[in-house]
VMD Tcl script that draws the C-alpha trace (Angstrom):
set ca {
  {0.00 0.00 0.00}
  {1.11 3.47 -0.90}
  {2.00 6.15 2.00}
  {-0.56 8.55 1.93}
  {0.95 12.30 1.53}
  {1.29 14.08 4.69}
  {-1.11 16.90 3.57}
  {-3.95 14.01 3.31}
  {-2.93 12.44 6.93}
  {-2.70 16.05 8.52}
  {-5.93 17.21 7.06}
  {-8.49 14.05 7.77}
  {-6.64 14.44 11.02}
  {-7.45 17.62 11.84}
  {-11.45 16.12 10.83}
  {-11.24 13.71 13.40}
  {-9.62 15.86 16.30}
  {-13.14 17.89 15.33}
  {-15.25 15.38 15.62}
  {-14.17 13.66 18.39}
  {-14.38 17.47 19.86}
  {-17.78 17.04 18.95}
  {-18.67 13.96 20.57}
  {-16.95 14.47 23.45}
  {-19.57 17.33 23.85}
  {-22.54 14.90 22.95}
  {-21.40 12.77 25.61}
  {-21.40 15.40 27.85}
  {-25.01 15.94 27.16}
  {-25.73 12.32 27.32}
  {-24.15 12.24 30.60}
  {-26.12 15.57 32.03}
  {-29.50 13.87 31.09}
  {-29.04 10.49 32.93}
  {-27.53 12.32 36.12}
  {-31.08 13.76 36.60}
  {-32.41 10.14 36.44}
  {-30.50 7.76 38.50}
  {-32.04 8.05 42.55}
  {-32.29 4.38 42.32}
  {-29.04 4.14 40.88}
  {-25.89 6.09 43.07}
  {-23.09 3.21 41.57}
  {-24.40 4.32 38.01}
  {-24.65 7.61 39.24}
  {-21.04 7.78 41.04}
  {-19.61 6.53 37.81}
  {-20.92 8.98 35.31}
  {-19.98 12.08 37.23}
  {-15.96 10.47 37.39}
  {-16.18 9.76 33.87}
  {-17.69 13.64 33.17}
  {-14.83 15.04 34.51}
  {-12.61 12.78 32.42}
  {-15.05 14.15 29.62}
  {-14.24 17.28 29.95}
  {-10.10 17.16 30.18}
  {-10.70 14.62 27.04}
  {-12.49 18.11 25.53}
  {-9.15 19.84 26.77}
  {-6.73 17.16 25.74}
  {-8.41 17.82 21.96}
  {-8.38 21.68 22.33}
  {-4.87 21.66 22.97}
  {-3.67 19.41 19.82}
  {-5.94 21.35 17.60}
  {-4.09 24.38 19.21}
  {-0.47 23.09 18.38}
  {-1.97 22.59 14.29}
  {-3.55 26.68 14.64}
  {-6.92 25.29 14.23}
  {-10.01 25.79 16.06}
  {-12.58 23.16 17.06}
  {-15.92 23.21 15.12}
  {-19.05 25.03 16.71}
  {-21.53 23.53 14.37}
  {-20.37 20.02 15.05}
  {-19.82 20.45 18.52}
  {-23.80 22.16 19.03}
  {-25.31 19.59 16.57}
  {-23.79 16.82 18.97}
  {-24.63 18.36 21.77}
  {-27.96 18.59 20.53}
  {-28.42 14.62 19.22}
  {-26.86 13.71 22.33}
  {-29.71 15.57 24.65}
  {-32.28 13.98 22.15}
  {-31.12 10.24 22.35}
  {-31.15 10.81 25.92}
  {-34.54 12.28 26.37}
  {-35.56 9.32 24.37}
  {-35.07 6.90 26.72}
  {-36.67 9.17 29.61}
  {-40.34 7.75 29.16}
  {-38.94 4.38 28.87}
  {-39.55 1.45 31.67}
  {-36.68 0.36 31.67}
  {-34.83 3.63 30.71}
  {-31.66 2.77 32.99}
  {-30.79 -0.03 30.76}
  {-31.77 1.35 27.49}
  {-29.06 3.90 28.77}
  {-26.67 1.04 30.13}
  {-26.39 -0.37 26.67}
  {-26.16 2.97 24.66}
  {-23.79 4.05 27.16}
  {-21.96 1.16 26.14}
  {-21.75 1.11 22.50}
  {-20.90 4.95 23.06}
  {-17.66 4.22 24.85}
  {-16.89 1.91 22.43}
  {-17.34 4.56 19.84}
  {-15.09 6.91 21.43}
  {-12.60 4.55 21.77}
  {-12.63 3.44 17.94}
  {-12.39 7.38 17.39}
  {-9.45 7.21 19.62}
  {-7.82 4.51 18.01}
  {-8.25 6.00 14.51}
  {-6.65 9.29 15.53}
  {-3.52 7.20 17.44}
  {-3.23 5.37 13.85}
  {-3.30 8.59 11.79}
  {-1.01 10.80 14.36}
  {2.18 7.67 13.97}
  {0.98 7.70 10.16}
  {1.54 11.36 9.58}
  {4.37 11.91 12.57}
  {2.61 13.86 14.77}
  {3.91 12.60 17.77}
  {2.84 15.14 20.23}
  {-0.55 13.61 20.31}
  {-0.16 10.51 20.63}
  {0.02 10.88 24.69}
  {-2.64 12.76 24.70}
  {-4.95 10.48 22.44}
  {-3.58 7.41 24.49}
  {-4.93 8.81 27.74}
  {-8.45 9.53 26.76}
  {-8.58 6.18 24.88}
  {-7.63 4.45 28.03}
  {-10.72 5.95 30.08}
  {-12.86 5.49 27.33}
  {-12.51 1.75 27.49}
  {-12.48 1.67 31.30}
  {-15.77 3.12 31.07}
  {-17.03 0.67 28.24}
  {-15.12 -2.19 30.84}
  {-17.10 -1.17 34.13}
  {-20.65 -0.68 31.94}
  {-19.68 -4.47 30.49}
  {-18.59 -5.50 34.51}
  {-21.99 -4.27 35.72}
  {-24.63 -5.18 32.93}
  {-26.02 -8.08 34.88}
  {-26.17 -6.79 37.69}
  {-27.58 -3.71 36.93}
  {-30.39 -5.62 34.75}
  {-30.69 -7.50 37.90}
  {-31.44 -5.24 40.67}
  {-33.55 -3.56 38.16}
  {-35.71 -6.58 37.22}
  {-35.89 -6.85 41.66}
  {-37.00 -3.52 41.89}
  {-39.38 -3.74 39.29}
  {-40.74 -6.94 40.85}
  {-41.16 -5.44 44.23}
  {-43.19 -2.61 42.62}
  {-40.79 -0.01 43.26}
  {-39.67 2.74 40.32}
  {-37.17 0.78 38.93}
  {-36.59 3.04 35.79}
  {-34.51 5.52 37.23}
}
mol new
graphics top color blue
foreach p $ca { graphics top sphere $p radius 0.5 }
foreach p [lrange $ca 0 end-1] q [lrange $ca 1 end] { graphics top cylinder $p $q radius 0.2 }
display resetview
């Protein structure tokens, strides 16, 4: 396979470092919504509010390598993503079982991110820009410990929902 010129690295590069910009602000949105919605919940709960403030350096961590290549991150993407990411959560609000509706999408999320992450790595040894790859490598890392502790706890958390749905309690949220 050919090497792709460094022009064409830097530049779907730069893309990427936008929209993971972008969906690192969706899943701050996604995040905000379920916070409201987890009484029943504090271990969910707990969890999400560690992995929002790993959000938001991940947000930083981006900032700063778009910084170092003089370009800015993208407003439309980042409001449009801000904006699917309140809907899909709102979604799931009038749902019975809305905590696991959120447990899986939460899920397949992280694992989103984390491909995203793993793209960028590939493209920043590609195209020798080295300076990110530390920086990438860190937020992949807490993106799949987050997709590892939602896998860890999927049975139980269906569990003690299906237990408080069976003792008549709100088990949703």
């Amino acid at each position: 396979m050919a090497t792709p010129r460094n022009d064409v690295l830097q530049s779907v590069f730069i893309t990427g470092l936008k929209n993971v910009h972008g969906v690192e602000h969706q899943a701050l949105a996604l995040i905000d919504r379920q916070l409201n919605h987890l009484t029943n919940y504090p271990e969910v709960a707990d969890k999400l509010r560690k992995h929002r403030v790993e959000t938001e350096q991940q947000i930083v961590r981006v900032e700063e390598i778009l910084d170092g290549f003089g370009e800015s991150r993208s407003l439309l993407k980042d409001a449009a993503l801000t904006l699917s990411g309140n809907l899909a959560a709102i979604a799931h609000v009038f749902a019975p079982d809305e905590i696991l509706k959120n447990s899986f999408a939460n899920f397949a999320f992280e694992n989103f991110e984390a491909a995203s992450y793993n793209s960028l790595i590939a493209l920043a040894d590609a195209g020798g820009f080295g300076k990110a790859t530390p920086l990438l490598r860190t937020s992949l890392g807490e993106e799949q410990a987050m997709a590892a502790w939602l896998d860890e706890h999927n049975a139980a958390l269906t569990l003690q929902y299906v237990e408080r749905r069976a003792a008549g309690e709100t088990a949703s949220h």
